[in-house]
N, C-alpha and C positions, 0 to 999 in steps of 0.2 A: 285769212281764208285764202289759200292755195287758188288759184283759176284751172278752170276744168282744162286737163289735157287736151294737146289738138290731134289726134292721130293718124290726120289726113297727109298725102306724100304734098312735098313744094308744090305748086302748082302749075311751073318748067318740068316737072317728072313726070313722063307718062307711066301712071301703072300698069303691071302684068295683069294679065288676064289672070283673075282666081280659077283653078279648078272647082268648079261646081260640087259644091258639098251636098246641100238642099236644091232641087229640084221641083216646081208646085205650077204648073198647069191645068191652066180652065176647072180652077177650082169651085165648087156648088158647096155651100150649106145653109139649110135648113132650121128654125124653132117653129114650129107648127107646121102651118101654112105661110111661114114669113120666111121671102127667099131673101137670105142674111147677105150671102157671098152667091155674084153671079157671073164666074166666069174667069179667078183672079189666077193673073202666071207671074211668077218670079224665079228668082233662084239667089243663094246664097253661098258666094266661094269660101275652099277655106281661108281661116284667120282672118277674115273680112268682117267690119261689124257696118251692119248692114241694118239701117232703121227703116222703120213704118210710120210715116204721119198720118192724120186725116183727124178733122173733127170728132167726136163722142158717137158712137153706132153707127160707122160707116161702115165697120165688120172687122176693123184691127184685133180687136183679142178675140173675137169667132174664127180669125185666118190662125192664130197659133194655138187654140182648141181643135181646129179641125186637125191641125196635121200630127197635133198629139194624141188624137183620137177623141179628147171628151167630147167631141161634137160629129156627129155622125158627116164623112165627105162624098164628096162626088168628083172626081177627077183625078188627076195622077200628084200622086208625092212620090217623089225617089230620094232617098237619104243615104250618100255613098255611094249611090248606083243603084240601090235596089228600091223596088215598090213597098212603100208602108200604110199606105193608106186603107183605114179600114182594121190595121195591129190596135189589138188592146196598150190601154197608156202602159200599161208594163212593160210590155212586147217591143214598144217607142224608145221607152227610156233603156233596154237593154241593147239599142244597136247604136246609144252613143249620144243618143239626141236628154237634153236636159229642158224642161220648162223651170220657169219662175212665175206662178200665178201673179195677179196683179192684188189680189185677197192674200198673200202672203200665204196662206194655210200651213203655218206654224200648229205645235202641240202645246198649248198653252199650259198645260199641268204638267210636260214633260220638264227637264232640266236643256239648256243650250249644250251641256254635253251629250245629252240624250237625244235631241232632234239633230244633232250633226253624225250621232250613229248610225240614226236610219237612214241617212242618206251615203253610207259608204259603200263602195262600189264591192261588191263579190266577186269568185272567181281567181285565176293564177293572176292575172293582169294588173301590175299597179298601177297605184292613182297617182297622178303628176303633181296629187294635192294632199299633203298633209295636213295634220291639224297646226304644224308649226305655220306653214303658208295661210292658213284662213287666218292665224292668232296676229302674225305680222300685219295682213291687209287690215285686220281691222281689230288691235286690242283689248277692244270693250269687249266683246267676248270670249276673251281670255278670263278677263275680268272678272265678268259674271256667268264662269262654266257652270257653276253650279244651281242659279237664277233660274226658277220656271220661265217659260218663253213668254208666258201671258202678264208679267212684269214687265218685261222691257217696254221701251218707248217705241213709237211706231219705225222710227230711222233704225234702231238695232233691230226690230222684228225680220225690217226687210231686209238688211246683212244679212242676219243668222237664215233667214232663206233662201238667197243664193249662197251662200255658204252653204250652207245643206245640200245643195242640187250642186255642187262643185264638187263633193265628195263623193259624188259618184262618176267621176270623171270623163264627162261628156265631150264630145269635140266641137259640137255646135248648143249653144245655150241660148234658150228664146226669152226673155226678161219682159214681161207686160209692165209697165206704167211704174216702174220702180222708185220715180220720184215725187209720185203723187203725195201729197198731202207732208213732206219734209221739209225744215229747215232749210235755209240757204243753205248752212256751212254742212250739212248732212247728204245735200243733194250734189254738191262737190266731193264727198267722200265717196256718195254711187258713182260719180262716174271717174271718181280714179278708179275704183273698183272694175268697172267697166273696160277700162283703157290696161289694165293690167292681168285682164283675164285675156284678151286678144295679144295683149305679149307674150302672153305663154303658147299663143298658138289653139285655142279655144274660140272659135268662129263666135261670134254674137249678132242675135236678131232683135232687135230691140223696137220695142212699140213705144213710144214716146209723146206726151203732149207738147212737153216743152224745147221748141224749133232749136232754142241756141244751144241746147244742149245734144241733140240729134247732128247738128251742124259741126258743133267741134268734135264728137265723137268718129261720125260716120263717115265709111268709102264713099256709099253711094247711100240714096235715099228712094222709095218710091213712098208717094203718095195715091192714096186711097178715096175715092167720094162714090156713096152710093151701092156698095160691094164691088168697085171696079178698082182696077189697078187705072191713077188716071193720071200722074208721071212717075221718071222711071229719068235719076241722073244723079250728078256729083254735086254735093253742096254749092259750089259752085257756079253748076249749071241752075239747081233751086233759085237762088240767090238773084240770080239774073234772068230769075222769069215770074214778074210781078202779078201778071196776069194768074197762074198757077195761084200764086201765094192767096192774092185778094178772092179767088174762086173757091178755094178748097181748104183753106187754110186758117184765114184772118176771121176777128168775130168783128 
């Protein structure tokens, strides 16, 4: 079993500042009367994979619902420069932005050829993703193209759905909990997956439970407690701030 890429620069290389792809200030949401998210700012450069810790319902996958629209927001997103907040998830997904629910929401009676159709991108513009590129990252579904998706195993379901959301060739892709409930040697296959979608120049936000994996991934990290953004630095800096860790972090 491979060990998960590091895709972080030396740590004698000071990196460039990303141009700002995502944009998310003093963000508000709401389930009822339960204020989810109270206040969250970040931003996301390109080609940057940029994770989210924080313990279970501090508001991590409510912060990449709201800016895809399924969760009704309060504040500013800008995606490229312009305001989205408040765009139908259609409207999201047509100016480049891709989610990966953490539920997969795969078509389980469809075929793996058939759930990677609907996710191709329309229009004169090609995709930087063919079916040859998803087949290489991940051959098992080459394998089984013609497999309903409600057969596969939970580690192929989640391929075939960021696969799906790749064919519609996003520039920034939000990936929820992707390695929830897999295999060691499946959850080193997400995040070469991970690490070679940001090769291609595909920005990734990534919600993550698990630290070593967000750690070897990520530029930068913020962590979350409470619906606040409550740090904001480089693995590195994570690493060397125990306090943080054992507050917000550690069980």
């Amino acid at each position: 079993m491979s060990a998960l890429p590091d895709t972080r620069p030396p740590p004698a290389a000071a990196p460039a500042p990303a141009l700002a792809l995502l944009e998310v200030e003093d963000l508000h949401a709401f389930y009822g009367k339960s204020h989810i998210l109270q206040g969250v700012s970040f931003r996301v450069g390109e080609g940057e994979i940029v994770s989210m810790l924080g313990r279970n319902g501090v508001g991590r996958s409510t912060t990449l619902k709201a800016i895809m629209g399924d969760v009704a927001p309060r504040g500013t997103i800008r995606f490229k420069g312009r305001p989205i907040a408040g765009l139908r998830p259609y409207a999201v997904a047509r100016r480049g932005l891709g989610y990966v629910p953490e539920e997969r929401a795969i078509f389980p009676k469809l075929t793996v050829r058939q759930n990677l159709a609907l996710g191709e991108k329309g229009g004169a513009r090609s995709s930087r993703w063919a079916y040859a590129d998803i087949f290489r990252l991940f051959p098992r579904l080459e394998e089984r193209i013609d497999t309903p998706g409600g057969v596969l195993s939970g580690g192929e379901q989640q391929m075939l759905t960021i696969c799906r959301t790749l064919m519609g060739d996003p520039d920034l892709i939000m990936i929820d909990e992707p390695t929830e409930g897999l295999s060691p040697q499946m959850v080193t296959r997400v995040g070469d997956m991970i690490a070679e979608i940001a090769a291609r120049g595909v920005a990734v936000l990534l919600v993550e439970q698990k630290l070593t994996i967000a750690l070897k991934l990520s530029q930068r990290l913020y962590v979350m407690g409470h619906g606040h953004v409550v740090f904001e630095g480089t693995p590195d800096a994570l690493l060397a701030n125990e306090a943080v860790r054992r507050e917000w972090l550690e069980v």
